[in-house]
mmCIF file as gemmi writes it, N, C-alpha and C atoms, coordinates in Angstrom:
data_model
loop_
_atom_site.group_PDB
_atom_site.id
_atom_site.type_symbol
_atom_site.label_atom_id
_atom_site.label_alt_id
_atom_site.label_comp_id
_atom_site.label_asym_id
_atom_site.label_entity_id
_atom_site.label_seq_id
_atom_site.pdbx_PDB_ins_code
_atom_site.Cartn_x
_atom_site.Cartn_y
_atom_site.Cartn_z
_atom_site.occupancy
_atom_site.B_iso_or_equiv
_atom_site.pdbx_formal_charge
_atom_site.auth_seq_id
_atom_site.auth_asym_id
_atom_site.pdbx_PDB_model_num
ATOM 1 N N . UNK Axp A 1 ? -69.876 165.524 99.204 1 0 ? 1 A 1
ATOM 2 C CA . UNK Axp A 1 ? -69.661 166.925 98.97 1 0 ? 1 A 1
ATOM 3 C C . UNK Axp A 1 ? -69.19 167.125 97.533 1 0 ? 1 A 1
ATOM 4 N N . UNK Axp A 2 ? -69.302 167.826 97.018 1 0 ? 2 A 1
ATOM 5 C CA . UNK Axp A 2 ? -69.026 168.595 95.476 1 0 ? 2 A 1
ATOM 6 C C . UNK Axp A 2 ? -68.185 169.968 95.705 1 0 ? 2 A 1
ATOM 7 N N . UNK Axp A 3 ? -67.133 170.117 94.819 1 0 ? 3 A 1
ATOM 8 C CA . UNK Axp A 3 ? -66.238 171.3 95.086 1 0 ? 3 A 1
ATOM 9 C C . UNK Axp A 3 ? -65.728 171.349 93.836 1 0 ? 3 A 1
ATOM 10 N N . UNK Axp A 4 ? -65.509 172.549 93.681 1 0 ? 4 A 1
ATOM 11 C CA . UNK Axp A 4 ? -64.339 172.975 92.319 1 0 ? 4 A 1
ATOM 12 C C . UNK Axp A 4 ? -62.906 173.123 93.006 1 0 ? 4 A 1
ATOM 13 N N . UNK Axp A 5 ? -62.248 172.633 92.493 1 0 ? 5 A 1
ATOM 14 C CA . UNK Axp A 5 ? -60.382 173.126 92.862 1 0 ? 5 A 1
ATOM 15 C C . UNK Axp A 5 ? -60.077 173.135 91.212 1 0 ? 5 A 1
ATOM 16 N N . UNK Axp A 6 ? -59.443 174.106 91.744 1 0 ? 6 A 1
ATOM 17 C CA . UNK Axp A 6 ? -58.314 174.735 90.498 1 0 ? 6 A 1
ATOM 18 C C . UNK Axp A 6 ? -56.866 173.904 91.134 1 0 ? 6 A 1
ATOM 19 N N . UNK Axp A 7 ? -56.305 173.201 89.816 1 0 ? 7 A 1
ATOM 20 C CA . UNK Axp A 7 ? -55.383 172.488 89.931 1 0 ? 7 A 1
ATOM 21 C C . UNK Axp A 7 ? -53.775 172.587 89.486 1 0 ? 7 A 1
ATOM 22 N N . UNK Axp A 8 ? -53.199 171.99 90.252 1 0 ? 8 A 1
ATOM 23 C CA . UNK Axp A 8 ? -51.78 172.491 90.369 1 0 ? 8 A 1
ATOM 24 C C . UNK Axp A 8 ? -51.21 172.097 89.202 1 0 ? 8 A 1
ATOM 25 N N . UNK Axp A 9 ? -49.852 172.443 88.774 1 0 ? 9 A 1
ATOM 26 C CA . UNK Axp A 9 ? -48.898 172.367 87.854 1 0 ? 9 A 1
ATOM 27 C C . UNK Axp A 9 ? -49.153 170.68 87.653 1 0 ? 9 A 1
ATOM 28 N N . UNK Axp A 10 ? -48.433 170.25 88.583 1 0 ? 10 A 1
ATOM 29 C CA . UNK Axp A 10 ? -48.179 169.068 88.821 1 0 ? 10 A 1
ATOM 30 C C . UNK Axp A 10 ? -48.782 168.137 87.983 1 0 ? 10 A 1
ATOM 31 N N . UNK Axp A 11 ? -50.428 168.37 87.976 1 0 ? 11 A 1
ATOM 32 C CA . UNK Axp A 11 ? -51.423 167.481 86.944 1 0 ? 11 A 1
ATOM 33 C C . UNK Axp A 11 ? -51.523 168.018 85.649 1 0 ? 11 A 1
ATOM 34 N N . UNK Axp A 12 ? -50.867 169.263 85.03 1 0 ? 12 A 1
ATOM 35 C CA . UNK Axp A 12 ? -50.878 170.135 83.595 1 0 ? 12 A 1
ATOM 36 C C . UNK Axp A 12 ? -50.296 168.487 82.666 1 0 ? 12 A 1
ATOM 37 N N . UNK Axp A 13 ? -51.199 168.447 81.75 1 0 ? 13 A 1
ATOM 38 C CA . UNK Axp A 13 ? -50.618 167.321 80.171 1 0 ? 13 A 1
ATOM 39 C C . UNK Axp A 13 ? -50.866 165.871 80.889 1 0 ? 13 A 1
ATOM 40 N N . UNK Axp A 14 ? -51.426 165.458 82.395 1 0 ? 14 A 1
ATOM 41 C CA . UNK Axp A 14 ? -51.843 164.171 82.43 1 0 ? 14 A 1
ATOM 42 C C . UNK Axp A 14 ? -53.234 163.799 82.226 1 0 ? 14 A 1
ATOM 43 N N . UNK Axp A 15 ? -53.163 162.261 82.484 1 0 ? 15 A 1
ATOM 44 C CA . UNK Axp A 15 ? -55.204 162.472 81.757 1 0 ? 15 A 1
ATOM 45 C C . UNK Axp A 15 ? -55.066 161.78 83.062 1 0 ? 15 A 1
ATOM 46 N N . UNK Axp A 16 ? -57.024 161.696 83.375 1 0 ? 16 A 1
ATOM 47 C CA . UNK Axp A 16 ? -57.473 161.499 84.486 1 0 ? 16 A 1
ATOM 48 C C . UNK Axp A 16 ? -56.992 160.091 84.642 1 0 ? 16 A 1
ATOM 49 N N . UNK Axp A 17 ? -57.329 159.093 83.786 1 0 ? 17 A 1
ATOM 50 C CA . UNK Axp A 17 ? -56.847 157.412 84.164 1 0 ? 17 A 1
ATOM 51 C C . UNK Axp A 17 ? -55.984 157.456 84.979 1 0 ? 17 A 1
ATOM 52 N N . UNK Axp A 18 ? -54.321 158.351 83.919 1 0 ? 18 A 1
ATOM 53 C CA . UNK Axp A 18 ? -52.934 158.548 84.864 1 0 ? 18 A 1
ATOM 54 C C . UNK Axp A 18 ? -52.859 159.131 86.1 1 0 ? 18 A 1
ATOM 55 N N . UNK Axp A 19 ? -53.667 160.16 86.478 1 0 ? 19 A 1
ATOM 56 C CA . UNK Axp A 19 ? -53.742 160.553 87.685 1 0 ? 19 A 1
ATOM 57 C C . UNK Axp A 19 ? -54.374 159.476 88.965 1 0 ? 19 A 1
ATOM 58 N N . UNK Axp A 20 ? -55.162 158.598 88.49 1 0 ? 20 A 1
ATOM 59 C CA . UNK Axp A 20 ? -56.167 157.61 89.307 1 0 ? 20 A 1
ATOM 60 C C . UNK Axp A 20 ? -56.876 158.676 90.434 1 0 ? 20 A 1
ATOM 61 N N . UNK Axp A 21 ? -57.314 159.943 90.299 1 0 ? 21 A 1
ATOM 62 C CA . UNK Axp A 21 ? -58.024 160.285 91.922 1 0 ? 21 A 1
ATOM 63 C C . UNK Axp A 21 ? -58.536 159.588 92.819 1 0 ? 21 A 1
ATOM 64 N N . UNK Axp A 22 ? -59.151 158.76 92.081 1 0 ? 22 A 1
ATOM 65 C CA . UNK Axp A 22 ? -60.12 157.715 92.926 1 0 ? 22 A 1
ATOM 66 C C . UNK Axp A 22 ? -59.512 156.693 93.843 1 0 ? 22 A 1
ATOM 67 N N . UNK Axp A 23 ? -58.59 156.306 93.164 1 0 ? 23 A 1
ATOM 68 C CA . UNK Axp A 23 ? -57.749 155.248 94.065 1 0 ? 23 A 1
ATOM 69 C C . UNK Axp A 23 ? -56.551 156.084 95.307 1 0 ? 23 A 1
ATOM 70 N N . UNK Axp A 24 ? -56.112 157.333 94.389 1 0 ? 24 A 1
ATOM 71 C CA . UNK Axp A 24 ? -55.286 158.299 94.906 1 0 ? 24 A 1
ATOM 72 C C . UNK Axp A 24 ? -56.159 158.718 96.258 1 0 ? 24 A 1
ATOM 73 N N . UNK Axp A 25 ? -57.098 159.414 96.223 1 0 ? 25 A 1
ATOM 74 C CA . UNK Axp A 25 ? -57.884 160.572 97.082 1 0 ? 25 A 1
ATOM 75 C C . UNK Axp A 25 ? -58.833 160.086 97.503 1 0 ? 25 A 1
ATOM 76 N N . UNK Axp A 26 ? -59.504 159.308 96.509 1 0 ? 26 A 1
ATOM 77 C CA . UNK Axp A 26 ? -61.015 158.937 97.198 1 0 ? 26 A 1
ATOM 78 C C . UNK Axp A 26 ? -62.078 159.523 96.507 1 0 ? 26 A 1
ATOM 79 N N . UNK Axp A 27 ? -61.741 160.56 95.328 1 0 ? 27 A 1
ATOM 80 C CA . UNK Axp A 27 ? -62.81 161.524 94.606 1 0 ? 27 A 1
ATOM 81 C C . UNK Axp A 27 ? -62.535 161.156 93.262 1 0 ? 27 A 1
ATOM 82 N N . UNK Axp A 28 ? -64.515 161.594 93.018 1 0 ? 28 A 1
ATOM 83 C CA . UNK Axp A 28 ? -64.362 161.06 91.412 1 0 ? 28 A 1
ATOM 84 C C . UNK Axp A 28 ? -64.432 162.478 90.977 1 0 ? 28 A 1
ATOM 85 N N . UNK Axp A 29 ? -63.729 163.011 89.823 1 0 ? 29 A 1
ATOM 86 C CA . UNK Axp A 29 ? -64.049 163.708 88.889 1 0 ? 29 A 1
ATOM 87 C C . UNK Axp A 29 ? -65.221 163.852 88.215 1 0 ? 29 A 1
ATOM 88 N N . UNK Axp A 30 ? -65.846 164.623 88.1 1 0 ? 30 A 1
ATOM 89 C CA . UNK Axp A 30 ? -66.959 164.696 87.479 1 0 ? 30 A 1
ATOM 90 C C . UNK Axp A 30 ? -67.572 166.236 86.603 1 0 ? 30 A 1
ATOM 91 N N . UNK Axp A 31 ? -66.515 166.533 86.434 1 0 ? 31 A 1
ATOM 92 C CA . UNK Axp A 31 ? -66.532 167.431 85.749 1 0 ? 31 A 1
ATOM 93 C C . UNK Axp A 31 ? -64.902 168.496 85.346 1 0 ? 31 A 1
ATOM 94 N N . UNK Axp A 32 ? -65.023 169.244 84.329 1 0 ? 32 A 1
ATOM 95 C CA . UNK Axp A 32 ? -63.566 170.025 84.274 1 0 ? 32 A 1
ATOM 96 C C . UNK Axp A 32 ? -64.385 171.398 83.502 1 0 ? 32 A 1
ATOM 97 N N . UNK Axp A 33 ? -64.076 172.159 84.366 1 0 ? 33 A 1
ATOM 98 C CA . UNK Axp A 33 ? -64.445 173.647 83.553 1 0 ? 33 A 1
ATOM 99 C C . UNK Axp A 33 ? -63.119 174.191 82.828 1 0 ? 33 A 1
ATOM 100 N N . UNK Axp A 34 ? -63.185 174.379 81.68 1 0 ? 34 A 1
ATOM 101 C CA . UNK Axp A 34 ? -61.892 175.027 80.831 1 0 ? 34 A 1
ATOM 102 C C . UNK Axp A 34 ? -61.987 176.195 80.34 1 0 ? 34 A 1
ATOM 103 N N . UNK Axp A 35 ? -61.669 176.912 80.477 1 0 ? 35 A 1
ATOM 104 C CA . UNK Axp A 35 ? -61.884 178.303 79.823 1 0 ? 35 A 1
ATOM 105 C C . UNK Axp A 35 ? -63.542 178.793 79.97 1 0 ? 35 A 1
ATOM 106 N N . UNK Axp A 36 ? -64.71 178.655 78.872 1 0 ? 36 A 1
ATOM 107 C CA . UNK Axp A 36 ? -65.845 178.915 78.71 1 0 ? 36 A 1
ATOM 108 C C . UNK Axp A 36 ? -66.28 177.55 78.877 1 0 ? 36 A 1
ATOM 109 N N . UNK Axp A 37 ? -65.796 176.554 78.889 1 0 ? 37 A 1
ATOM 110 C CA . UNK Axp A 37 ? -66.404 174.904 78.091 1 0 ? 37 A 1
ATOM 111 C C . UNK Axp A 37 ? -67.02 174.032 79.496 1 0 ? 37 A 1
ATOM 112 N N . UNK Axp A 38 ? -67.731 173.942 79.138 1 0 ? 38 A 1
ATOM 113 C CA . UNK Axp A 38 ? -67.644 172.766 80.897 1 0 ? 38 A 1
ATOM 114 C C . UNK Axp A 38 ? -67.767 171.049 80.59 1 0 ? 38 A 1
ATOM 115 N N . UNK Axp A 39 ? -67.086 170.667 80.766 1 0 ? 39 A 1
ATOM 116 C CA . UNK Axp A 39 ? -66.556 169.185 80.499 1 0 ? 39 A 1
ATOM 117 C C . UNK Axp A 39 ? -67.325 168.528 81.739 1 0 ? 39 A 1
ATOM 118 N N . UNK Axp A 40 ? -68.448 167.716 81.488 1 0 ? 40 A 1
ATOM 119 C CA . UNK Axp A 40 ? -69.348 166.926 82.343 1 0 ? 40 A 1
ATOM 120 C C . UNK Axp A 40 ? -68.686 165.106 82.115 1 0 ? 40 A 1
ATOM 121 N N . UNK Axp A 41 ? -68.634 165.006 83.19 1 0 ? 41 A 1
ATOM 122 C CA . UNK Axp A 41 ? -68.663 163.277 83.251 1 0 ? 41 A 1
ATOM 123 C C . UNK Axp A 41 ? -67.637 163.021 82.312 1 0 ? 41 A 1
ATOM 124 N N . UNK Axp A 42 ? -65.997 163.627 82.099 1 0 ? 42 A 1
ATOM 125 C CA . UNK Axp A 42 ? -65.146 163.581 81.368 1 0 ? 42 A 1
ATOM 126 C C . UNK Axp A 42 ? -64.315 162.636 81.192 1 0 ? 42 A 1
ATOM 127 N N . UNK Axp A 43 ? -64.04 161.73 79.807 1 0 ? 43 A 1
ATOM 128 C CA . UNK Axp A 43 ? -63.226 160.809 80.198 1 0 ? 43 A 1
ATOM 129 C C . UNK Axp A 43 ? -62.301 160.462 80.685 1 0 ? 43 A 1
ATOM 130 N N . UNK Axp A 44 ? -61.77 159.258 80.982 1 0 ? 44 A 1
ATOM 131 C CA . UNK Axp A 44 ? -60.971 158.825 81.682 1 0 ? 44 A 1
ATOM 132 C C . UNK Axp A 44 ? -59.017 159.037 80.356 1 0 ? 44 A 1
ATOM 133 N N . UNK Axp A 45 ? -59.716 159.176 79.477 1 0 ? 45 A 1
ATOM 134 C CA . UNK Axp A 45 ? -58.148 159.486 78.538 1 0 ? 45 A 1
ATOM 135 C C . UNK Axp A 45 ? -58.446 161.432 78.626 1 0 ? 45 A 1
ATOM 136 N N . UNK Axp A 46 ? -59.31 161.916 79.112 1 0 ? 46 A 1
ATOM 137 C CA . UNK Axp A 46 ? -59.191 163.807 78.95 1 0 ? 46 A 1
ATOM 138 C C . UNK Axp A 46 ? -57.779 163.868 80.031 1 0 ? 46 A 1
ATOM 139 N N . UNK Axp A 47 ? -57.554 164.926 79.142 1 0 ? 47 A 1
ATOM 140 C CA . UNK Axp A 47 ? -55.766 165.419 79.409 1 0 ? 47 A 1
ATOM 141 C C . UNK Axp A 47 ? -55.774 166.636 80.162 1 0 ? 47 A 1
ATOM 142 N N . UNK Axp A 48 ? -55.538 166.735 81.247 1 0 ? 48 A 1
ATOM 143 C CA . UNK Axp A 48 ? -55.756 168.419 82.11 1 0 ? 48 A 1
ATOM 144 C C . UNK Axp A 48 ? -54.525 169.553 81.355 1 0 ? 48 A 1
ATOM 145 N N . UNK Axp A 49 ? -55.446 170.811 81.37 1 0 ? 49 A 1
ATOM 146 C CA . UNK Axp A 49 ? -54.624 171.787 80.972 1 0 ? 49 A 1
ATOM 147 C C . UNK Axp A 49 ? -54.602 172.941 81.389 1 0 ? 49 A 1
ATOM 148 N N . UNK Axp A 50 ? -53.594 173.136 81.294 1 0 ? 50 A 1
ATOM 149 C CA . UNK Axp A 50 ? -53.271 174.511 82.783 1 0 ? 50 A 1
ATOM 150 C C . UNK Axp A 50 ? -54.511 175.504 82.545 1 0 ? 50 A 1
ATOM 151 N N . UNK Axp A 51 ? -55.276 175.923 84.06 1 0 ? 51 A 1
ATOM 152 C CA . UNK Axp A 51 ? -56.483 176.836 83.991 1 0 ? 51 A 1
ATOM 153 C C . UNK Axp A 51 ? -57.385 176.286 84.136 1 0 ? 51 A 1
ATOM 154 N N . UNK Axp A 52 ? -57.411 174.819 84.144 1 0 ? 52 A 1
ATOM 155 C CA . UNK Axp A 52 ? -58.635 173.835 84.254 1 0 ? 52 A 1
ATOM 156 C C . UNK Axp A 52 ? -59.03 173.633 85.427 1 0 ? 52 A 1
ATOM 157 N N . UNK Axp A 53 ? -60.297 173.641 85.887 1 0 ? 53 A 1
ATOM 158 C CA . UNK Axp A 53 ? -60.873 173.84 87.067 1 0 ? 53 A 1
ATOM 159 C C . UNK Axp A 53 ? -61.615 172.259 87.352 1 0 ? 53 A 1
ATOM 160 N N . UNK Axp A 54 ? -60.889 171.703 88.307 1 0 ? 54 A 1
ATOM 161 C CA . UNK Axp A 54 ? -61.69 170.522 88.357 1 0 ? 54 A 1
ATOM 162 C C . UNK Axp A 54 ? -63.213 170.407 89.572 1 0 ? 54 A 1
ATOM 163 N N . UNK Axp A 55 ? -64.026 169.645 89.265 1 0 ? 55 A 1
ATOM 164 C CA . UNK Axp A 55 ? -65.226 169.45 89.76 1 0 ? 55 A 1
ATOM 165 C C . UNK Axp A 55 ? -65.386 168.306 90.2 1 0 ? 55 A 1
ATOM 166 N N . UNK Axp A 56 ? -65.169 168.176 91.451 1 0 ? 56 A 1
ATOM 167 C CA . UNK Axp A 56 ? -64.463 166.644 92.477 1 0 ? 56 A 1
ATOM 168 C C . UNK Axp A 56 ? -66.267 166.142 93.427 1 0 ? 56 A 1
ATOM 169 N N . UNK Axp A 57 ? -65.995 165.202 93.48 1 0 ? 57 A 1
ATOM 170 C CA . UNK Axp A 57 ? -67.106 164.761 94.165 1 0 ? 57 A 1
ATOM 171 C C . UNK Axp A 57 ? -66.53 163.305 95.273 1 0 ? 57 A 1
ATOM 172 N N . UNK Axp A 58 ? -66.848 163.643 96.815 1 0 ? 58 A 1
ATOM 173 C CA . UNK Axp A 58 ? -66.568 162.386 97.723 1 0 ? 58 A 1
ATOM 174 C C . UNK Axp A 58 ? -66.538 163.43 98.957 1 0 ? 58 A 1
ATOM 175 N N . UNK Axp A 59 ? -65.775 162.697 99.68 1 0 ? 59 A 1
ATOM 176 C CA . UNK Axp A 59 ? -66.386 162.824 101.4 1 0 ? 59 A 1
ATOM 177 C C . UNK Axp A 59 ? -65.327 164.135 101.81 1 0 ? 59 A 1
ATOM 178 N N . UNK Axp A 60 ? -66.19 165.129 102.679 1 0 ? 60 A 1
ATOM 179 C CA . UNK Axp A 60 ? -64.863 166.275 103.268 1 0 ? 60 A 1
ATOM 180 C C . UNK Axp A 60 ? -63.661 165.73 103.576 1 0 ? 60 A 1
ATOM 181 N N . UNK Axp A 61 ? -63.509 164.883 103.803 1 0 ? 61 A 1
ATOM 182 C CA . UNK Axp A 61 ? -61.99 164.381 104.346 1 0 ? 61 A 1
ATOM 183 C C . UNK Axp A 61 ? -61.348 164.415 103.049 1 0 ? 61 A 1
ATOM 184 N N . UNK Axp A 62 ? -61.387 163.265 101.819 1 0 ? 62 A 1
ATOM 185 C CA . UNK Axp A 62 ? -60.924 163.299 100.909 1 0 ? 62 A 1
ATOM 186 C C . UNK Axp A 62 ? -60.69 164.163 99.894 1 0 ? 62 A 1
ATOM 187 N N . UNK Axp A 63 ? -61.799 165.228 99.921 1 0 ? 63 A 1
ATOM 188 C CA . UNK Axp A 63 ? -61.526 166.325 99.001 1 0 ? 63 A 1
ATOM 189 C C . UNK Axp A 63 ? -60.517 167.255 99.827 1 0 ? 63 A 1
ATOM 190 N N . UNK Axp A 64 ? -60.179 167.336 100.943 1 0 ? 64 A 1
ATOM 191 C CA . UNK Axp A 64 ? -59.534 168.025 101.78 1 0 ? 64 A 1
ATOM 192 C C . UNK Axp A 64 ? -58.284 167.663 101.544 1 0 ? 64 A 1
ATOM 193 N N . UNK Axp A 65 ? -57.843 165.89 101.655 1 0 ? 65 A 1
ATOM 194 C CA . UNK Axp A 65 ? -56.684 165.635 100.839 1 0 ? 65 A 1
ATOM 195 C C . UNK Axp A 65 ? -56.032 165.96 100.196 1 0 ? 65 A 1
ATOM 196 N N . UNK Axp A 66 ? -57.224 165.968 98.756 1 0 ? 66 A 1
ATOM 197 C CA . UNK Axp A 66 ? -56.723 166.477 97.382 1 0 ? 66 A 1
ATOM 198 C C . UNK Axp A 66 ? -56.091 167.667 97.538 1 0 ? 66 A 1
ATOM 199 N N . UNK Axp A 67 ? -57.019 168.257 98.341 1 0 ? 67 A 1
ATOM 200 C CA . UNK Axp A 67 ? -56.731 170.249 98.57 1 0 ? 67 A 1
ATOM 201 C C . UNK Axp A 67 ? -55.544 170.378 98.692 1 0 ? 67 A 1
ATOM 202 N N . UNK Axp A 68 ? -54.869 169.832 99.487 1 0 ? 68 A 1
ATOM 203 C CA . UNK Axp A 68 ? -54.415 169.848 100.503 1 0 ? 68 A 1
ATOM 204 C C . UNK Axp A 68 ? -52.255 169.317 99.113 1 0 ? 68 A 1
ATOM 205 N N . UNK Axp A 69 ? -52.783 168.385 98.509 1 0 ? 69 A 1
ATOM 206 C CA . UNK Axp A 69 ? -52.049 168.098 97.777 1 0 ? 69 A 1
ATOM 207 C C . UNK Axp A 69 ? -51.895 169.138 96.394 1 0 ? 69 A 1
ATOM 208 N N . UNK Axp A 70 ? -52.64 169.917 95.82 1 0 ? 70 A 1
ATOM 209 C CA . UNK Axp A 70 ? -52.63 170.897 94.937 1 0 ? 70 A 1
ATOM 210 C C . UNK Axp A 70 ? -52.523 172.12 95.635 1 0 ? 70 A 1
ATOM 211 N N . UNK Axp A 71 ? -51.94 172.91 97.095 1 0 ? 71 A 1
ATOM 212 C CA . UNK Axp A 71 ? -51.822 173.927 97.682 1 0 ? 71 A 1
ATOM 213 C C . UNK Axp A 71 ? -50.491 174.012 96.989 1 0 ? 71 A 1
């Protein structure tokens, strides 16, 4: 499944490496919409910043996780 979540405080000024989703949740990142910009296949040092819309990819359960952790 593929989903956008808009993301919590919590991840504002970390980069994706530090976050690990993948190992965390089970979902890869694969994209970050920022303002107008859309950040495809973004690296692993990109730094989230408040308003950033992430673009998650893996199984309903795990993106449900995530959800579930940024409510």
């Amino acid at each position: 499944m593929l989903k956008s979540l808009y993301q919590t405080r919590a991840f504002f000024g970390k980069s994706l490496q530090e976050l690990d989703f993948r190992n965390a949740y089970g979902v890869n990142i694969v994209g970050i919409k920022r303002d107008k910009q859309m950040i495809i296949t973004p690296e692993a040092t990109a730094v989230l910043h408040d308003g950033d819309i992430l673009i998650v990819i893996g199984s309903d359960d795990d993106i449900e996780r995530l959800q579930e952790k940024i409510q």
